[in-house]
C-alpha positions in Angstrom: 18.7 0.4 -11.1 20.1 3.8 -10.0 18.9 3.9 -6.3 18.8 8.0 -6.4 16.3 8.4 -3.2 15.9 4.7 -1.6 18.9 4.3 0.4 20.4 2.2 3.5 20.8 5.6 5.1 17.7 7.6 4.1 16.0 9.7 6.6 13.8 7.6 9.0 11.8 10.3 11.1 10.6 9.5 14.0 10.3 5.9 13.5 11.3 3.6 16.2 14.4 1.0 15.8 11.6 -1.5 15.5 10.1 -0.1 13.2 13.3 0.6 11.3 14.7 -2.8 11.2 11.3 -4.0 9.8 11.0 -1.4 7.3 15.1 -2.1 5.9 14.1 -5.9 6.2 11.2 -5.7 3.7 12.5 -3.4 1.0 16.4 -4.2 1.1 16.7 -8.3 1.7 12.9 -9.3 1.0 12.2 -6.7 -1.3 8.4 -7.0 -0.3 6.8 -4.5 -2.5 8.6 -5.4 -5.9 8.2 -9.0 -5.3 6.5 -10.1 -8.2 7.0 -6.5 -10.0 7.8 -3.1 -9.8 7.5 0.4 -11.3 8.6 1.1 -14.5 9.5 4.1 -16.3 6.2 6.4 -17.2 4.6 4.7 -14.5 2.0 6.2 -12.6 1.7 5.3 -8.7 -0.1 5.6 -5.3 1.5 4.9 -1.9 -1.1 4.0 0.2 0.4 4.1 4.0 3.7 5.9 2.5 5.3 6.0 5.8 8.8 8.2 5.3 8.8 6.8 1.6 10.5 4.1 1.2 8.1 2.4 -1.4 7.8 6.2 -3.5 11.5 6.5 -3.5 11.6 3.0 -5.2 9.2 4.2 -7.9 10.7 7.5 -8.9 14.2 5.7 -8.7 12.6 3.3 -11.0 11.1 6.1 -13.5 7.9 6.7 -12.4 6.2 9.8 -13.9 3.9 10.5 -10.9 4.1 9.1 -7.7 0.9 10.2 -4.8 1.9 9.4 -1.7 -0.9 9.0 1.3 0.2 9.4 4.7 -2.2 10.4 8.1 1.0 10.7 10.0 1.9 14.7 9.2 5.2 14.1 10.9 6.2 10.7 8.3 4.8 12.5 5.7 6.9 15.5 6.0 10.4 13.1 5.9 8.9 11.2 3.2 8.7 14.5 0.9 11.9 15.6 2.5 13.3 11.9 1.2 11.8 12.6 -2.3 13.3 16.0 -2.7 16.2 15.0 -5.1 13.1 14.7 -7.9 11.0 17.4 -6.4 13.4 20.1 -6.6 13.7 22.4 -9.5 11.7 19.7 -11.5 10.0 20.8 -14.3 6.8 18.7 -13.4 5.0 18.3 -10.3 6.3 14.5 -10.1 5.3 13.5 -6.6 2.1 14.8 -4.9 1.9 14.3 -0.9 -1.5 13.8 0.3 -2.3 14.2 4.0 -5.2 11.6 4.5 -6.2 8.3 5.2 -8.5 5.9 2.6 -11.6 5.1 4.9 -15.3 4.5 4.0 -16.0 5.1 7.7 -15.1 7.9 9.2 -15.8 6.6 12.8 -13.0 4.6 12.3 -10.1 7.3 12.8 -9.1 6.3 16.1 -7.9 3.4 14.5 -5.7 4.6 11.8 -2.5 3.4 12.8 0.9 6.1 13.5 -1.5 9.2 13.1 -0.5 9.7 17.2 -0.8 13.3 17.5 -0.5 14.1 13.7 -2.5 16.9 13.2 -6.2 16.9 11.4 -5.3 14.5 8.5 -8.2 14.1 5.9 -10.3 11.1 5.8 -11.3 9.5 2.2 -13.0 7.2 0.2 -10.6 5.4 -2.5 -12.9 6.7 -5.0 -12.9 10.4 -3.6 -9.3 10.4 -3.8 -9.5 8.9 -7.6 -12.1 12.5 -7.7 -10.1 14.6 -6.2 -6.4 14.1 -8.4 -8.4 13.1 -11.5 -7.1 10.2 -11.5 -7.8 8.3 -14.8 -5.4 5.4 -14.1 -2.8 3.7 -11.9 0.2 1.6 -13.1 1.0 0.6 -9.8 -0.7 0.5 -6.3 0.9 -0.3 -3.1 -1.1 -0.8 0.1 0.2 -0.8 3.6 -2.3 0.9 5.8 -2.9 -1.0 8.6 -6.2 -2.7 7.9 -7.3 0.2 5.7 -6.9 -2.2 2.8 -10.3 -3.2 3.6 -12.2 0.2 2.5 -10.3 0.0 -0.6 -10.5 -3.6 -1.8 -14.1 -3.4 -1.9 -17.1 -4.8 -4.6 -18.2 -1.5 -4.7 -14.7 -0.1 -6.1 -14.1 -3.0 -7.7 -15.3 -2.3 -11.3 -13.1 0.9 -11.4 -10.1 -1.0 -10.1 -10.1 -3.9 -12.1 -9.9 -1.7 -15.0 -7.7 1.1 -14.7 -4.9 -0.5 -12.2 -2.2 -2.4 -13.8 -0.6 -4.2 -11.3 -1.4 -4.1 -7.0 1.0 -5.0 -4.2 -1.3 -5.2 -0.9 0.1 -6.0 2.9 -2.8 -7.6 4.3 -3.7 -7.8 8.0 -5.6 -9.9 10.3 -5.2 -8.3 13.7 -5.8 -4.6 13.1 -9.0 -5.1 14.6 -11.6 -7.6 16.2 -13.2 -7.4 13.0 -10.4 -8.6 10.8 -11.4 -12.0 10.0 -14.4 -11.0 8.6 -12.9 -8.2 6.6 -10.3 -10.8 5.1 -13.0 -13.0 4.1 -15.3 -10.1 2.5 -11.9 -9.2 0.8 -11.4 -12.2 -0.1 -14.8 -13.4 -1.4 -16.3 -9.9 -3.0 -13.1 -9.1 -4.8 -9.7 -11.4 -4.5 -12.0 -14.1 -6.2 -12.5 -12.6 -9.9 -8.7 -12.0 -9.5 -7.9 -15.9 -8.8 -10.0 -17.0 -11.0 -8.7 -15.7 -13.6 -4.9 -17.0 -12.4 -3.9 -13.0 -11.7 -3.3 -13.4 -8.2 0.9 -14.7 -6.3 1.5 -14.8 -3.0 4.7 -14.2 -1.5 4.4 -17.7 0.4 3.2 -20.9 -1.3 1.4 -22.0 1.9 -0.9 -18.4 1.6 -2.3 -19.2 -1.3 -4.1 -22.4 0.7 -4.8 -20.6 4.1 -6.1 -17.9 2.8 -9.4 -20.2 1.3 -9.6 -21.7 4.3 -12.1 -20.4 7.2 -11.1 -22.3 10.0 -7.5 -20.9 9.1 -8.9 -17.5 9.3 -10.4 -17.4 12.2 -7.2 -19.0 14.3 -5.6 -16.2 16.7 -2.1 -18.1 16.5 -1.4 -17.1 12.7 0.8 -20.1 12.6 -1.0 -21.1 9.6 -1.6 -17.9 8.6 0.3 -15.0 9.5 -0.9 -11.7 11.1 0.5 -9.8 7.9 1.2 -11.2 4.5 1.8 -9.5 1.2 -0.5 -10.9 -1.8 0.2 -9.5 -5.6 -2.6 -8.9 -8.6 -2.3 -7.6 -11.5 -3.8 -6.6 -14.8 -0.4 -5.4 -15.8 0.3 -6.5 -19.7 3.7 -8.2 -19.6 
């Protein structure tokens, strides 16, 4: 693949060195995101938590048609469409659509969006006002990293709509973005990563995951030795 946009030296804002050396970690060596799968050419994709785009580079180096990227940091999301510009300038098509916002069902819950800092007056939605608002028939790929935002997403009540119009999800999950994140994992787990499992649609980046994450006394353990305080998990409805 013809890495156009995603690059060792693309532009990293004002992201710490942490944060850097995390970021290079997932998508260079561990290749997160495109674990199990990844874009493919006419694809249609959402960046949930797109950061400076490092996960919407990937797609539109990997064809993507359309790629809306979701950021509540006005500062990442600005170096994100400055480190998509190569398919954004002089481009017939509007391929790449940057949406200041964060997906929330609760609106209280703004103080806790994580890296908005002193953003400016980012837009909070709903997954399905977002699906409104872009029109939004269909999505071939979904990627999640929102800091415990995957909750308001991942829901029952969205899950009819997502179950049959997204092809294939990559989701970072989280345990420790709030006091209430065992009991989100478990709601996520039970109301929607079920019908998923079931059905044998479901890979976890680590083989011991796939037990933990059925487990309730696992859950509710602060160490995360058993199970980590992030962890990626993959479905898909993608036809191979």
């Amino acid at each position: 693949m013809n890495h156009k946009s995603l690059n060792i030296n693309m532009d990293m804002g004002s992201l710490d060195i942490d944060h850097i050396s995390n970021m290079r970690r997932e998508f260079f060596f561990n290749k997160d995101y495109e674990w199990w799968d990844q874009p493919k050419k006419g694809d249609v994709v959402v960046d949930v938590g797109t950061c400076v785009g490092m996960f919407s580079c990937l797609a539109l180096d990997s064809g993507a048609s359309k790629v809306y990227m979701i950021e509540p940091n006005r500062s990442l999301l600005e170096t994100a469409i400055k480190n998509t510009d190569s398919y954004t300038i002089n481009a017939k098509e509007r391929m790449v659509i940057p949406c200041h916002a964060a997906i929330m069902n609760n609106k209280h819950m703004i103080q806790h969006v994580y890296n908005s800092g002193s953003a400016g007056n980012f837009v909070p939605l709903t997954f399905r006002e977002f699906i409104d608002f872009y029109e939004i028939e269909k999505i071939d790929y979904l990627k999640v990293d929102c800091e415990g935002g995957e909750y308001d997403i991942f829901t029952k009540e969205n899950f009819d709509w997502i179950y049959e119009n997204v092809g294939h999800i990559a989701v970072e999950v989280h345990r420790r973005h709030s006091t209430s994140g065992p009991s989100d994992i478990t709601k996520f787990r039970d109301e929607f990563l079920v019908h998923y499992e079931k059905e044998g649609k479901v890979k976890y980046q680590h083989e011991s995951i796939a037990n933990a994450i059925w487990n309730d006394e696992w859950i509710q353990n602060e160490d995360f030795s058993t199970l980590p305080a992030e962890f990626m998990v993959y479905f898909t409805n993608r036809k191979k």
